[in-house]
C-alpha positions in Angstrom: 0.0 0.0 0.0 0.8 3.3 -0.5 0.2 6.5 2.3 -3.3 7.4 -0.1 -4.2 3.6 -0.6 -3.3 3.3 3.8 -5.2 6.5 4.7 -8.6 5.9 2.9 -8.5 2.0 3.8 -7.7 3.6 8.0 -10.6 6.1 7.6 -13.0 3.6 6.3 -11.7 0.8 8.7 -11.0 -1.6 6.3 -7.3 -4.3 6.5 -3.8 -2.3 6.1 -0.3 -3.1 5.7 0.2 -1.1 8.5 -1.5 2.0 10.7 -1.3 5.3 8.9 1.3 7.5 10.3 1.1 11.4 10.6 4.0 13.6 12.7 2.0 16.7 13.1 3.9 20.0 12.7 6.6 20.3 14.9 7.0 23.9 16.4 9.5 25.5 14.8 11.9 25.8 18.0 11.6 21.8 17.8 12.6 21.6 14.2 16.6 22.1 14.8 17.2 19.2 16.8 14.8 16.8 14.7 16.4 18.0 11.6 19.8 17.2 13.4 19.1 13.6 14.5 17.8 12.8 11.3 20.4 14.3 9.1 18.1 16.3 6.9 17.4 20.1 6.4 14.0 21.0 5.6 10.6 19.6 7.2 9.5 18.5 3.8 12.8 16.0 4.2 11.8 15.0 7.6 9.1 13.9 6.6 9.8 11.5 3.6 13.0 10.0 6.6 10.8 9.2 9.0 7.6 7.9 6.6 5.1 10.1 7.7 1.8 9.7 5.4 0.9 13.2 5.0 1.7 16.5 3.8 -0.2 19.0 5.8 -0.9 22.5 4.0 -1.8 25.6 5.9 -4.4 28.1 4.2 -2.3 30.9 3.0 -3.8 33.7 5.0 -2.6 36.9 3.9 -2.9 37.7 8.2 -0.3 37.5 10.8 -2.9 35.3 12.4 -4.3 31.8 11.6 -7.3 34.1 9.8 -7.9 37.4 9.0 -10.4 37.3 11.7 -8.6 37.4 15.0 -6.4 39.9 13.2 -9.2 41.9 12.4 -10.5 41.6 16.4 -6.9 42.7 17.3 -6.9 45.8 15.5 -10.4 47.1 16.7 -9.7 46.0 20.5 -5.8 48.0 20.2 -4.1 48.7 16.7 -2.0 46.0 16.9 -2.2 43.2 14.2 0.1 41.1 15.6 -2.9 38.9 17.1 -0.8 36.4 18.3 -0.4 38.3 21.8 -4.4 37.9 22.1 -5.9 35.2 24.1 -9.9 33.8 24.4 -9.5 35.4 27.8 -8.6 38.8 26.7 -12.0 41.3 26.6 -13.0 41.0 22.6 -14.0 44.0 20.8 -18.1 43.0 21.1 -17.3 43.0 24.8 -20.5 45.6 25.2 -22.8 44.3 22.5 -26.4 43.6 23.8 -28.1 43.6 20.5 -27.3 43.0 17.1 -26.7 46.7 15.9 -24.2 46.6 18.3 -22.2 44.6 15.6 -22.6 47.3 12.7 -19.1 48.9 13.2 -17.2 46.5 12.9 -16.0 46.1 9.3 -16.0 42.1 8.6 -13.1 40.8 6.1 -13.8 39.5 2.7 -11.9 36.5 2.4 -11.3 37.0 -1.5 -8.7 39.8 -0.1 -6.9 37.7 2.0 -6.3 34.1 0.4 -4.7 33.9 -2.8 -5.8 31.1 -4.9 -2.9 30.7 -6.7 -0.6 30.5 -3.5 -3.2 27.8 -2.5 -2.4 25.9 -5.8 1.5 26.2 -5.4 1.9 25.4 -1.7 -0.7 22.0 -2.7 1.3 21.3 -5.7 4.5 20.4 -4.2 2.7 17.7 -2.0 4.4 14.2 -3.3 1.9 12.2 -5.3 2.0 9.6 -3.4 1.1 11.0 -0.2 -2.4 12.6 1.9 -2.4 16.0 0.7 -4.4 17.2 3.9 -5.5 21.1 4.4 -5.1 22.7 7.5 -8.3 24.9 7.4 -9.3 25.1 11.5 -12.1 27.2 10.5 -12.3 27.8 14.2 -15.7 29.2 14.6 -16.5 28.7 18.7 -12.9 29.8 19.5 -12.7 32.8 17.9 -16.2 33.5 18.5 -15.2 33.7 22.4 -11.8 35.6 21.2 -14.6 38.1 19.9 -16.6 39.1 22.9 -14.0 37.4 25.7 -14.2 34.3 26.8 -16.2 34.9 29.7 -18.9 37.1 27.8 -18.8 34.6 25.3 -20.1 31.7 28.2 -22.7 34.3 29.5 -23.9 35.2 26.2 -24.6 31.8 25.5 -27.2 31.4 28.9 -28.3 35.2 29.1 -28.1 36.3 25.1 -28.1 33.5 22.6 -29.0 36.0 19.9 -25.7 38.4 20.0 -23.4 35.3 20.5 -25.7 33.6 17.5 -25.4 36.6 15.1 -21.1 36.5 15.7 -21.0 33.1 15.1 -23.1 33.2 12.0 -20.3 35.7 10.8 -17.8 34.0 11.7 -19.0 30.7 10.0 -19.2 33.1 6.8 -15.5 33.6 6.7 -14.4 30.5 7.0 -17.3 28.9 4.7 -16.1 31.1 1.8 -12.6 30.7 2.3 -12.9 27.4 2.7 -14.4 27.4 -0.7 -11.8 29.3 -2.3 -9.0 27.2 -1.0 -10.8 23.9 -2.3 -12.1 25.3 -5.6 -7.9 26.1 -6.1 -6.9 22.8 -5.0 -9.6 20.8 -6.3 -8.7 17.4 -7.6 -5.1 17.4 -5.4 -6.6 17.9 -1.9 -7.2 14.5 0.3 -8.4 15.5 3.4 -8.8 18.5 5.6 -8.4 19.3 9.6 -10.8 21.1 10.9 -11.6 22.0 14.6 -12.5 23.8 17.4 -11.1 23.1 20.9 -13.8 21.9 23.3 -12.1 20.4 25.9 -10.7 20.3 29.4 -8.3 18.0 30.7 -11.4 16.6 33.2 -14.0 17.3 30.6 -15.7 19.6 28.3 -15.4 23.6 28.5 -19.2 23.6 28.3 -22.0 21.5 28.6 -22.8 18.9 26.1 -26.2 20.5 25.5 -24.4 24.3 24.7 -22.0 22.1 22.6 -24.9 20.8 20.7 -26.9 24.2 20.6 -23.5 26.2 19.7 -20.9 24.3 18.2 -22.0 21.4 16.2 -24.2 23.1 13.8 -22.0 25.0 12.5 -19.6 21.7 12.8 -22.1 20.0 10.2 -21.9 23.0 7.4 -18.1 22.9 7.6 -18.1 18.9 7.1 -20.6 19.6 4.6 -19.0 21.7 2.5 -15.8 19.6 3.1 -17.5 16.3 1.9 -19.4 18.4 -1.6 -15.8 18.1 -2.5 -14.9 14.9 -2.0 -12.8 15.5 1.2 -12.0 13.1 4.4 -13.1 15.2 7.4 -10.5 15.3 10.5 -12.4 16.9 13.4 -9.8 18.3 16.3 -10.6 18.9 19.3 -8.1 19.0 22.1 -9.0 17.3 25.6 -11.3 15.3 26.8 -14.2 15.0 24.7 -15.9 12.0 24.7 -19.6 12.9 25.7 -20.1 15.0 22.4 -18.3 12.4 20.0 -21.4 10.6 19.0 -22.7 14.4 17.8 -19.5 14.7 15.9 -20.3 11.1 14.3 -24.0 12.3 13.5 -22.1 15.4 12.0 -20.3 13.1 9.7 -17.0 13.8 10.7 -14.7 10.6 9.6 -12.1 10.9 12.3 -11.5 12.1 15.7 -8.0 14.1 16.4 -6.3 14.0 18.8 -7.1 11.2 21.4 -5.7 12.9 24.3 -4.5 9.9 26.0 -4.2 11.2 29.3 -7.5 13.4 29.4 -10.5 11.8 31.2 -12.2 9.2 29.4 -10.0 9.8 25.8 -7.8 6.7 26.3 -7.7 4.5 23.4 -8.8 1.5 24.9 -12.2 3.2 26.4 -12.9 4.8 22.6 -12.3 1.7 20.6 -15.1 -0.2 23.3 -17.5 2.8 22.9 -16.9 4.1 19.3 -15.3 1.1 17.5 -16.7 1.0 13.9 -18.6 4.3 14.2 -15.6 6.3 13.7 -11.8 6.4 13.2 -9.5 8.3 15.3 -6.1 10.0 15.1 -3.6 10.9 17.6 -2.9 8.5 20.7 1.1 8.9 21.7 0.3 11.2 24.6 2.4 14.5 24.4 2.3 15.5 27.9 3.9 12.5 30.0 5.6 9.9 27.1 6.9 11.7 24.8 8.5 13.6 26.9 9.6 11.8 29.7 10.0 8.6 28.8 12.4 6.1 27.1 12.1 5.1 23.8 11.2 1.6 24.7 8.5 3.1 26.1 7.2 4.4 23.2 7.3 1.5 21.1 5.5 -0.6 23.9 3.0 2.2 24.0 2.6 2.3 19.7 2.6 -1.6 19.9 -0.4 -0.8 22.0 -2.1 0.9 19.9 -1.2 -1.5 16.8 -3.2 -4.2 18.5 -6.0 -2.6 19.6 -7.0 -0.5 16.2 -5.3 -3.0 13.6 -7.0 -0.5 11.5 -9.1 2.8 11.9 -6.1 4.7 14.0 -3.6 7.1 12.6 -0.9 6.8 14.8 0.3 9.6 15.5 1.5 12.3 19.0 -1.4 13.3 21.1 -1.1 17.0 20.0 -0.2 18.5 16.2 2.9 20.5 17.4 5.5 18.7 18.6 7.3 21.0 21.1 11.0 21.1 22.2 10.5 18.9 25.3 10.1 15.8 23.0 13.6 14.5 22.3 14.1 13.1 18.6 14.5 9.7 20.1 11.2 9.3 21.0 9.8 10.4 17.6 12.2 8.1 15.5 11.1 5.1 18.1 7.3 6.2 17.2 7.3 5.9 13.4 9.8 3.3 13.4 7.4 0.7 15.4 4.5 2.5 13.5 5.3 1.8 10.3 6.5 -1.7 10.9 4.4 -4.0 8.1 2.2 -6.9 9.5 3.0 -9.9 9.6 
């Protein structure tokens, strides 16, 4: 098999030569010593030493953000478009708004003006044939949605005035709607799979209820997936933390895999999902980042990705519990991950 044969035969749980395999994207202070261990110089190179599956493509923003919108937020709460000083927690600029008037000075981007579709083309074009060409569209509509009013408006809103957090959302979901359509009318015919996600969970459990994820959050889930499968994409849903409660919504939502299996947040170990979800639903993610990776041997890792061979002989990429691999994780550990990973079955 080849990585596109491996990845559509893991998504639809169906036999493999062996689990599909994705690294994430290392941060960029981890990239040095990875590059170093493996003797290569780019990420791109990294990739093809260690057999990772996938070639992951960010949406070219024209934004010093992950979107134009949280820029956009930035500039009307201070001037400064550097958004990446911002946090959910941070007051928003519809901190005030009580109706929906409130929301008529602020002067929403146009999409059109920030992606260009021939950078979309270029930077999907010098994916290798052979691998899952897989865009990295977030399309983060409930986080940046708090980021808008503040986190803690953004939770009251939701109890006390449903219709101003409705009518930012619905803006929001806009945006990334028709930029997600530029970006896949450009790259139509070479794009695999996308990630999509917003982050919904606690280490202990959700952020919010299950019914407020339901009544906020997986509407606008749906459309995204919608839109994603109208063009013949694989869905990825991320979600940091523990979310097991609201993954049979995501199912009904028609999302074909589950990122990132948080291994050490409540009730996201791979054992409990394949009893609950097995069949339903594939998963991605599983090498916990917070404890293994870090701390442990080697040996450790490859008992742990042995693990996880035997109980999802298929539907599980393997791959670290989080997308960025930080600094903390030494090389070792990530060469002792895709080297038992990508071991063949016997």
């Amino acid at each position: 098999m080849n990585s596109l044969e491996r990845f559509y035969a893991t998504i639809n749980r169906e036999p493999v030569d062996r689990p599909a395999a994705w690294l994430g994207m290392p941060d960029i202070q981890s990239q040095p010593a990875l590059f170093a261990y493996y003797g290569v110089r780019s990420l791109h190179e990294l990739k093809l030493a260690i057999g990772d599956d996938f070639y992951a493509v960010e949406v070219p923003y024209k934004s010093p953000s992950a979107s134009a919108i949280f820029a956009a937020f930035d500039w009307y709460m201070d001037g400064n478009v550097d958004a990446e000083e911002r946090t959910l927690t941070a007051d928003g600029c519809f901190k005030d708004a009580e109706e929906p008037e409130d929301l008529n000075f602020f002067d929403w981007p146009d999409p059109s003006k920030y992606i260009d579709p021939e950078e979309c083309r270029r930077r999907v074009d010098m994916a290798p044939e052979d691998k899952v060409t897989l865009g990295m569209m977030w399309s983060a509509h409930f986080q940046d949605t708090c980021a808008a009013f503040g986190m803690e408006t953004a939770l009251m809103n939701m109890i006390a005035n449903p219709e101003i957090y409705d009518a930012v959302n619905e803006k929001i979901l806009q945006f990334y709607l028709k930029a997600n359509e530029i970006f896949y009318e450009a790259t139509k015919g070479r794009l695999n799979a996308v990630l999509i996600g917003n982050d919904m969970g606690s280490q202990r459990g959700l952020i919010i209820s299950p019914e407020m994820v339901r009544r906020f959050v997986i509407p606008g889930c749906r459309r995204l997936v919608d839109q994603a499968h109208s063009y013949g994409l694989k869905v990825i849903y991320h979600s940091c933390g523990s979310i097991a409660d609201i993954i049979p919504d995501l199912i009904d939502a028609g999302v074909d895999a589950i990122h990132p299996i948080q291994a050490l947040a409540a009730g996201m170990d791979a054992r409990n999902l394949k009893e609950k979800f097995e069949g339903r639903v594939s998963f991605c993610g599983g090498v916990d980042t917070q404890e293994l990776l870090v701390h442990h041997s080697p040996a450790e890792v490859r008992a742990k990705v042995k693990e996880l061979r035997e109980l999802f002989p298929t539907g599980l990429i393997i791959s670290p519990s989080h997308e960025a691999i930080m600094p903390d994780v030494p090389p070792e550990n990530i060469h002792a991950l895709f080297e038992e990973a990508t071991k063949i079955y016997e």
